[in-house]
N, C-alpha and C positions, 0 to 999 in steps of 0.2 A: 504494500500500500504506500502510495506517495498522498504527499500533504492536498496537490490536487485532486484526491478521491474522498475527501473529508465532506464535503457538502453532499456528495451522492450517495455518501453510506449513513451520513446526519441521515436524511431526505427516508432513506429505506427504518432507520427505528422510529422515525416521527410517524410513521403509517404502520408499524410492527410492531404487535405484542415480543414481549414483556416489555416495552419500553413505553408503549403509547397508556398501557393501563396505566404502569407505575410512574407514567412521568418522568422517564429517567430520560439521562443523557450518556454518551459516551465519550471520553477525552480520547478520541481517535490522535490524538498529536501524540499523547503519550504512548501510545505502541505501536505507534511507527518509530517515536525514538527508542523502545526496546526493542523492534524488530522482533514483533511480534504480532500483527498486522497484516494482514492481505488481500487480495480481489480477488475474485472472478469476474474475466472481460470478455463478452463477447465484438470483437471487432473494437469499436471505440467506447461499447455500453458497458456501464458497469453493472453488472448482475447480481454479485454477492459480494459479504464480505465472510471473514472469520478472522477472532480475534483468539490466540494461545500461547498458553506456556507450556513448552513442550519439553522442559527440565523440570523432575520430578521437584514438586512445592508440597505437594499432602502423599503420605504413605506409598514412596515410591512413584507416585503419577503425577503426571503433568496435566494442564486444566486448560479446562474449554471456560474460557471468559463472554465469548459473543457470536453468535454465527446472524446473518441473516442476510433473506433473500429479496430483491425485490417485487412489490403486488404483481407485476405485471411478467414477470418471467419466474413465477412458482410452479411446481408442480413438473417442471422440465430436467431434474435433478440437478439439479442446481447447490443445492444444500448438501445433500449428499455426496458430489464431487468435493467440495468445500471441506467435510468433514472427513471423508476417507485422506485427503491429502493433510490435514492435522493429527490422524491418528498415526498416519506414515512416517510421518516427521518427529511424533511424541514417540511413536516404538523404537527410534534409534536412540535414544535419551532416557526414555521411563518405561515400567512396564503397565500401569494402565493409565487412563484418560478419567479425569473428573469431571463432571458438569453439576449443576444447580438448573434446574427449572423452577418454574412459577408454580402452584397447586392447580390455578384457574388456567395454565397454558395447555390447554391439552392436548392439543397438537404437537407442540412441541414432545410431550412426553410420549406419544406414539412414534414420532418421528423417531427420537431415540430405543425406542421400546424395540422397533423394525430392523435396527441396525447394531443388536447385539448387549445394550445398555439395560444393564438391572439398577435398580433406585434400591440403594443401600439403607436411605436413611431421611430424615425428616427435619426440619429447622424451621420453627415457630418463630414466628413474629421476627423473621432477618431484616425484611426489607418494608413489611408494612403491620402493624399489629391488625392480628386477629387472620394474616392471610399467614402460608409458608411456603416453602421452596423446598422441592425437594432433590434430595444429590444423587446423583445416578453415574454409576464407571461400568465402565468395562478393561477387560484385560485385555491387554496388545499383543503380549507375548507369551510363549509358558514358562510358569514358576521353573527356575535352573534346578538341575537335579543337585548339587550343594545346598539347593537352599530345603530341598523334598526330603534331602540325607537328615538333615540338623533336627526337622522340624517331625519326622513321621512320628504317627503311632504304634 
């Protein structure tokens, strides 16, 4: 992502849950300078983004901070190209992928549910009381056999 695709991925959560419910925003400036940041471009359009940390930050795995697509090129896999090339990039670094959804995004939670993501866990009142988010990973790679030696029963 360069600082010129800041307005067209603003433009995309302005019209996109979880952000348009929560009112949230995203400091797209700041992960571009982490280099964490990216598009999907069709031709000159920009279609998607995804935002990640694909150096292990929670229990070994690196985290899905933002994906989204725009209203008008959904449904064309779009997100899911987006997302497989984050997990591609987090399997060389970490062994699984974190995310956080919304409880009311429930698309989103299918969207993940379809592509492998168990929701581990539940976080009450994160971002709005009385709503939660819930976390969902998956695993990238298999547990090393060193780590299956240490740990069997």
């Amino acid at each position: 992502m360069k600082r010129a695709h800041v307005q067209a991925c603003t433009a995309i959560t302005e019209t996109s849950d979880p952000w348009k419910t929560l009112n949230e925003r995203i400091d797209f400036t700041k992960y571009i300078l982490l280099k964490q940041a990216y598009v999907c471009m069709a031709g000159e359009v920009l279609t998607g983004f995804i935002i990640f940390t694909p150096e292990p930050v929670f229990a070994r795995g690196g985290y899905l901070r933002a994906i989204g697509v725009s209203l008008s090129m959904r449904r064309r896999g779009i997100g899911r190209r987006l997302l497989t090339f984050a997990e591609k990039e987090t399997a060389r670094r970490s062994q699984y992928l974190y995310l956080c959804v919304s409880a009311f995004n429930r698309a989103a939670q299918n969207f993940y549910h379809d592509r492998g993501y168990a929701r581990a866990g539940k976080l009450a009142d994160l971002i709005v009381p009385g709503s939660s988010e819930y976390i969902y990973w998956k695993r990238l790679k298999p547990i090393s056999q060193k780590i299956r030696r240490v740990h069997r029963d």
